[in-house]
C-alpha positions in Angstrom: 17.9 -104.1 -44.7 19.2 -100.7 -43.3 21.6 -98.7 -45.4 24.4 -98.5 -44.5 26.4 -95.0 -44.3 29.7 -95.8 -46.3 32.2 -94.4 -44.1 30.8 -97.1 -41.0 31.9 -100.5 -39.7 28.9 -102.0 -41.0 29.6 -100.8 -44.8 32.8 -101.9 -44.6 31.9 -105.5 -43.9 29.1 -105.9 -46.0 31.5 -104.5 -49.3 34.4 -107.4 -47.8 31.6 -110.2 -47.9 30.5 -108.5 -51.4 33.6 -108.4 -52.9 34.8 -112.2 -51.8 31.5 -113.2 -53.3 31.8 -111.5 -56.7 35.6 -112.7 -56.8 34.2 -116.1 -55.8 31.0 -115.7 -58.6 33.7 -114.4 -61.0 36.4 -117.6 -60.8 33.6 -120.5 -60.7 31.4 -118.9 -64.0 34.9 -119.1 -65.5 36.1 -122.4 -64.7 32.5 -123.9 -65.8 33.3 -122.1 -69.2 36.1 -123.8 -69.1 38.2 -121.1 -69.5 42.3 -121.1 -69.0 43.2 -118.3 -67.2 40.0 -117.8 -64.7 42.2 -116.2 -62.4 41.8 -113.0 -64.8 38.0 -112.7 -64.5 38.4 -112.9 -60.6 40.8 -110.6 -60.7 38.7 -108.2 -62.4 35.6 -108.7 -60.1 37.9 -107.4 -56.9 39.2 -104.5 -59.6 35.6 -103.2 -60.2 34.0 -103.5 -57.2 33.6 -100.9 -55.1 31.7 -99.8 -52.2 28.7 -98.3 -53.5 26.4 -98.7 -56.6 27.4 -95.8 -58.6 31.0 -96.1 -58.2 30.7 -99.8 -58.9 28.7 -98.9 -62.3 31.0 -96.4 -63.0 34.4 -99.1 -62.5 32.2 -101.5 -64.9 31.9 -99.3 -67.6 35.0 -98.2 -67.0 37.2 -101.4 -67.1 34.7 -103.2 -69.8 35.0 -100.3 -72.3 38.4 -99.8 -71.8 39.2 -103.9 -72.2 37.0 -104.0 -75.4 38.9 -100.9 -76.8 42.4 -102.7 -75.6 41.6 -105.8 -77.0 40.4 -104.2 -80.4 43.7 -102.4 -80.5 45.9 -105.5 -79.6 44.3 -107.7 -82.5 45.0 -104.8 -85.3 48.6 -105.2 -83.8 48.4 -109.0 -83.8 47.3 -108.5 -87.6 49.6 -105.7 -88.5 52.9 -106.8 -87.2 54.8 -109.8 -87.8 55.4 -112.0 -84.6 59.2 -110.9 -84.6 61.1 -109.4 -81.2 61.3 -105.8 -83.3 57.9 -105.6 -84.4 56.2 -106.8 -81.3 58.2 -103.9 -80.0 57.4 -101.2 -82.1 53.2 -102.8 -82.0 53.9 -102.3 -78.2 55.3 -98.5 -78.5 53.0 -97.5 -80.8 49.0 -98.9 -79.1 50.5 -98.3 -75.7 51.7 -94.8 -76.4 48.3 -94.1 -78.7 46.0 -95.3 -75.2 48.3 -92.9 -73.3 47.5 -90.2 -75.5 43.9 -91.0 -75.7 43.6 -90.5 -71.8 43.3 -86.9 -72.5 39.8 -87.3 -74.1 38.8 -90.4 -71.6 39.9 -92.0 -69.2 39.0 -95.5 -69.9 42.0 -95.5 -72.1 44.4 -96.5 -69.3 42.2 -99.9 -69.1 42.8 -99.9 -73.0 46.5 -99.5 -72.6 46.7 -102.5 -70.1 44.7 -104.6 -72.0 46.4 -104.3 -75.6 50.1 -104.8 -73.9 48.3 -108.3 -72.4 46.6 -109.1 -75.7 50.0 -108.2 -77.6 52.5 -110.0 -74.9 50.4 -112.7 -73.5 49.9 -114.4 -76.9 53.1 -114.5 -78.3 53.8 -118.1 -79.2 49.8 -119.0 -79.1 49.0 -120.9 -82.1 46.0 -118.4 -82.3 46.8 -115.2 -81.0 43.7 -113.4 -82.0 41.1 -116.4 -80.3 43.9 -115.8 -77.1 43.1 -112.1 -76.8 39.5 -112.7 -77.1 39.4 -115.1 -74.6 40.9 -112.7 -72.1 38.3 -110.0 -72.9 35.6 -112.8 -72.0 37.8 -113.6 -68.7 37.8 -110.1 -67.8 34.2 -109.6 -69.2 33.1 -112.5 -66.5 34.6 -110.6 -63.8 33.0 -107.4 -64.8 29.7 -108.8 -64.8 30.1 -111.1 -61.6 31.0 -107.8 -59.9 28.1 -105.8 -61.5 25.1 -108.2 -60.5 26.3 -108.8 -57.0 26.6 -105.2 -56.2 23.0 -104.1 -57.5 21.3 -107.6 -55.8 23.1 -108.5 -52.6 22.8 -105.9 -49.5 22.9 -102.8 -52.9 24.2 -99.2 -50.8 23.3 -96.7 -52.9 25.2 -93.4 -53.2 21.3 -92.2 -53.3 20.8 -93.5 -50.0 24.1 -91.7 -48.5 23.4 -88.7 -49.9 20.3 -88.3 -48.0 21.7 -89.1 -44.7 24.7 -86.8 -45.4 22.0 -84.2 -46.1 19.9 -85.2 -43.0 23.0 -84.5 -40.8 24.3 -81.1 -42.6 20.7 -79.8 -42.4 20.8 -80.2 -38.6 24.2 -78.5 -38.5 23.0 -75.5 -40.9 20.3 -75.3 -37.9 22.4 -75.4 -34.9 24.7 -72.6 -36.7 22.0 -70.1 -37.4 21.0 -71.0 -34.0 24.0 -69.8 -32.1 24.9 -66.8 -34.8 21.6 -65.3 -34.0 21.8 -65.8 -30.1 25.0 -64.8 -30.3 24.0 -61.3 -32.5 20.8 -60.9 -30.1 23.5 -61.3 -26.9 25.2 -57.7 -28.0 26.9 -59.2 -31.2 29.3 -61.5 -29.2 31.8 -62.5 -31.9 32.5 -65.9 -33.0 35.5 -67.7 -34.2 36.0 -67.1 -38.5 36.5 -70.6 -38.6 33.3 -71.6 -37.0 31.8 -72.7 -40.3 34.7 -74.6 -42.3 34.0 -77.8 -40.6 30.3 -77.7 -41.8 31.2 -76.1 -45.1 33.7 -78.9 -46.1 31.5 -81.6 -45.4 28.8 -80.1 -47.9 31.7 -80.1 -50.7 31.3 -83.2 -51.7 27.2 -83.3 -51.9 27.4 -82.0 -55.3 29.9 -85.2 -56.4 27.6 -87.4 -55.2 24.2 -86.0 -56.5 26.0 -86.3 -60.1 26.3 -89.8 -59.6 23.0 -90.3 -58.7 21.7 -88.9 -62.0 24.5 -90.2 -64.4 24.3 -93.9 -62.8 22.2 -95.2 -60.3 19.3 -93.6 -62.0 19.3 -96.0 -64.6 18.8 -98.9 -62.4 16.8 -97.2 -59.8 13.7 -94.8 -59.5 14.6 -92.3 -57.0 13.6 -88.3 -57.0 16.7 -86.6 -58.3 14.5 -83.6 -58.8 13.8 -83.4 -55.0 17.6 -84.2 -53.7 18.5 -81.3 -56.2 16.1 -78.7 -54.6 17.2 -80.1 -51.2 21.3 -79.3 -52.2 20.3 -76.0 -53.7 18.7 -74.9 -50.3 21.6 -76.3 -48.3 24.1 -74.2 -50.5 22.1 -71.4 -50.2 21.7 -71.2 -46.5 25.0 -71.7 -46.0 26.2 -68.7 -48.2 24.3 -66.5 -46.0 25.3 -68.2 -42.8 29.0 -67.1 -44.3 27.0 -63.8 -44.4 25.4 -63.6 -40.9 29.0 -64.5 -39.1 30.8 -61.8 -41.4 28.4 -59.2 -40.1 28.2 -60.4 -35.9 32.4 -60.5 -36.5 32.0 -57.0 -37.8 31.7 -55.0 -34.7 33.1 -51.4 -33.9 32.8 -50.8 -30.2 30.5 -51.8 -27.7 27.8 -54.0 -28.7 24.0 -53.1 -28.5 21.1 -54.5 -27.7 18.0 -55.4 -30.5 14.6 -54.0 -30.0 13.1 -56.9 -31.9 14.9 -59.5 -29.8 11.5 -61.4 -29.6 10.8 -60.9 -33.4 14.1 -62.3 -34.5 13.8 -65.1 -32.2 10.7 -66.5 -33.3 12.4 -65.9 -36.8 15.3 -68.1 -35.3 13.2 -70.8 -33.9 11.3 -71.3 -37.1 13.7 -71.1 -39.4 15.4 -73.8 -37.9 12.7 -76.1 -37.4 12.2 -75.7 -41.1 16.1 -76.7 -41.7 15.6 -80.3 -39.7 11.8 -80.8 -41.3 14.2 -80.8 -44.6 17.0 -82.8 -43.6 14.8 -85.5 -42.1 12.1 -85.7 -45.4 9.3 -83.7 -44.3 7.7 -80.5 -45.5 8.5 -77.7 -43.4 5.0 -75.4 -42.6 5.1 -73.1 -44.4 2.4 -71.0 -42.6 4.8 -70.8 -39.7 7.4 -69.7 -42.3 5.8 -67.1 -43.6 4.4 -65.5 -40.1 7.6 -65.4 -38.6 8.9 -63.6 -41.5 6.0 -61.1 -41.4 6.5 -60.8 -38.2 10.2 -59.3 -38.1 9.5 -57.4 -41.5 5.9 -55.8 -40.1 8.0 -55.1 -36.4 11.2 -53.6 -38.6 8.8 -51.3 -40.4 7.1 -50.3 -37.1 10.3 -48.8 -35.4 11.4 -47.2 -38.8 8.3 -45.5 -39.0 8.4 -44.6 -35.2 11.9 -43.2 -36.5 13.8 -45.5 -33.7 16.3 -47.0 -36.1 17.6 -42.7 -36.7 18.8 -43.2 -32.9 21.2 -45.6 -34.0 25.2 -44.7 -35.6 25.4 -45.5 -39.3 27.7 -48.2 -38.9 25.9 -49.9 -36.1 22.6 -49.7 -38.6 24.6 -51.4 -41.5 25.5 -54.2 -39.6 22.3 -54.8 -38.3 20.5 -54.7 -41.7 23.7 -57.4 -42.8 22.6 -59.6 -40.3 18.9 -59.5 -40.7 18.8 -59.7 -44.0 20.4 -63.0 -44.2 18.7 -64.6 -42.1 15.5 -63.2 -43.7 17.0 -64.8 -46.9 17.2 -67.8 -45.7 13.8 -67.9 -44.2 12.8 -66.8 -47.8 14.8 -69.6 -49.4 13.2 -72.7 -47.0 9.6 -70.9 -48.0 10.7 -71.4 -51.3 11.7 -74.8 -51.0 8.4 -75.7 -49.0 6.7 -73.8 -51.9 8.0 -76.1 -54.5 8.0 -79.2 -53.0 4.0 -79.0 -52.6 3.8 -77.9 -55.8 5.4 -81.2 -57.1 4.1 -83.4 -54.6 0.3 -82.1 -55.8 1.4 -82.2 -59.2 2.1 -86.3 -58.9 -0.8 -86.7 -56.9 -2.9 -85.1 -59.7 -0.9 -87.0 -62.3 -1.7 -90.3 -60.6 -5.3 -89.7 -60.6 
C-alpha cells in the first residue's frame, strides 16, 4: 500500500488498528502460555508501539533491555535481602536509586527501575519469588515482541519513507524561495520580510533526527540508500544557508534600488536552478548539462561587463551587494551540480558492480 505521511488521518488510523492488534496478539500468546498476569504483556505491546518503524524498534530495545536489566537487579535483591518489611525497604532504596543513577549513562535504566520495584514488590509472599520475577520478564517479553512483529509486517511506515516525502516537499519550498529572492533582487532589490525563511527552515530541523534513525534502526531490517538520503539532506542544508545568504544581501539595501544588466543571465540561472531543486525532491537526476550552461552563462556574461569595465560605473556598496547575491545563488547552482555529479557517479558505479 501507499505510505502513509505520519502526521495524516490515514497514519493515525492504521497505527490505532496496529496497536489494538499487537495488544490483542500480545494478551492471547500469553493466555495460551498460560501465563498469570497476561494483562502485563498487553500492556507492554500498547507501551512499545509507536507510530513508525524506527521509533517502534527503538521502544523495543528500549523497554526489553531495560526489563532484563530490572529483572536481573530485582532477583540479586530477592537473593540478598531477607523477605522482612526493613530489608525489602532498604533492597527497594538501594536498585531503585542505582537505576536512577544509571540514567545518566542510558536511558533504558528508567525501564530497569520499574521493573526491579515490580520484581521486588510484586513477589512478596510468592512461594518462589525468583520464578515470579521471571515470569513477568516473559509477560512483558511477549508484549515486546507482539508489538515488534506487527509493526514491521502489517501496513510497516517507515521513518525512511517520511523522510523522503518531507524532503520532496522542502525541496519544492527551497525552489519557490530562490524563486521569489531572485525576482525580487532582479525587480530593483525589493526587500522581503527577515522572517520569510523560518517557516521553511524549521521544518528542515528535524530531517537530520530522522535520517539517524534510518541508519541506526530501520536499516537493519530494511535495504534502503542511506548514502543517497544523506547527499540529498546535505544539499538541502546547503541551499538553504545560502538562501539565508541571498535574503541578507536583497534586505541590504542603501538607497534606491538598481536595475541588473544580466537580468536575462540570472534568470535562466533562476529557472534552472530550480528545476534542479524539484528533479531532487521528487527522485530524479537533475541535468546536469543545463546546470552547468546556465552557470557558464552568468559567470562568461559577469566577466564580459567587467572587462567592458561596466561594473566601475557602479558605487562600492551597490557592487558588494550584488556580488552577495550572485554568489549565492551561483553556490547553490554549484552545490545541485555537485549533487547531480555524485549521484551518477554512484548510480554507474552499481550498475557496473551488478554486471
Amino acid at each position: 500500500m501507499k505510505q502513509a505521511t505520519l502526521n495524516t488521518h490515514k497514519a493515525h488510523t492504521i497505527h490505532g488498528i496496529k496497536t489494538g492488534a499487537a495488544a490483542v496478539l500480545a494478551y492471547v500468546a500469553a493466555n495460551m502460555l498460560d501465563l498469570k498476569f497476561g494483562y502485563w504483556a498487553a500492556l507492554s505491546a500498547v507501551i512499545v508501539m509507536q507510530i513508525n518503524v524506527a521509533d517502534s524498534i527503538r521502544m523495543c530495545w528500549y523497554r526489553f533491555s531495560g526489563t532484563a536489566i530490572g529483572a536481573f537487579i530485582g532477583i540479586i535483591c530477592i537473593m540478598g535481602f531477607p523477605q522482612t518489611h526493613y530489608m525489602t525497604t532498604l533492597a527497594l532504596f538501594l536498585s531503585v536509586g542505582f537505576c536512577a543513577y544509571m540514567t545518566r549513562y542510558n536511558e533504558r535504566y528508567k525501564m530497569a527501575a520499574i521493573t526491579t520495584t515490580i520484581v521486588t514488590l510484586a513477589s512478596l509472599g510468592e512461594p518462589n519469588r525468583i520464578e515470579y520475577g521471571l515470569f513477568r520478564v516473559i509477560e512483558i517479553g511477549l508484549g515486546v515482541g507482539s508489538a515488534f512483529l506487527v509493526n514491521i509486517l502489517v501496513w510497516p511506515m517507515r521513518a525512511a519513507e517520511t523522510l523522503k516525502d518531507d524532503l520532496f516537499r522542502q525541496f519544492e519550498e527551497c525552489a519557490e524561495n530562490y524563486e521569489m529572492l531572485m525576482e525580487n533582487f532582479l525587480q530593483k532589490q525589493t526587500g522581503l520580510a527577515p522572517s520569510m525563511l523560518d517557516t521553511f527552515n524549521s521544518r528542515m530541523s528535524k530531517n537530520r533526527e530522522i535520517y539517524s534513525k534510518v541508519i541506526r534502526l530501520e536499516s537493519l531490517l530494511y535495504i534502503e540508500d542511506t548514502q543517497l538520503l544523506g547527499m540529498k539532506i546535505e544539499t538541502l542544508e546547503k541551499c538553504a544557508s545560502h538562501l539565508r545568504a541571498m535574503l541578507h544581501a536583497l534586505n541590504n539595501v542603501h538607497g534606491e534600488g538598481y536595475d541588473i544588466i544580466m537580468q536575462d543571465e540570472l534568470r535562466l540561472l533562476a529557472r534552472t536552478t530550480s528545476r534542479a531543486m524539484r528533479s531532487i525532491g521528487s527522485k530524479k537526476i537533475p541535468d546536469e548539462k543545463a546546470l552547468q550552461y546556465a552557470l557558464d552563462s552568468a559567470q562568461n556574461r559577469l566577466e564580459e561587463l567587467r572587462n567592458e569595465g561596466v561594473t566601475r560605473r557602479f558605487y562600492l556598496q551597490k557592487m558588494v551587494q550584488f556580488f552577495a547575491f550572485y554568489h549565492s545563488a551561483q553556490f547553490i547552482c554549484k552545490d545541485l551540480l555537485y549533487y547531480t555529479q555524485e549521484r551518477k557517479r554512484i548510480k554507474n558505479k552499481k550498475a557496473a558492480t551488478k554486471n
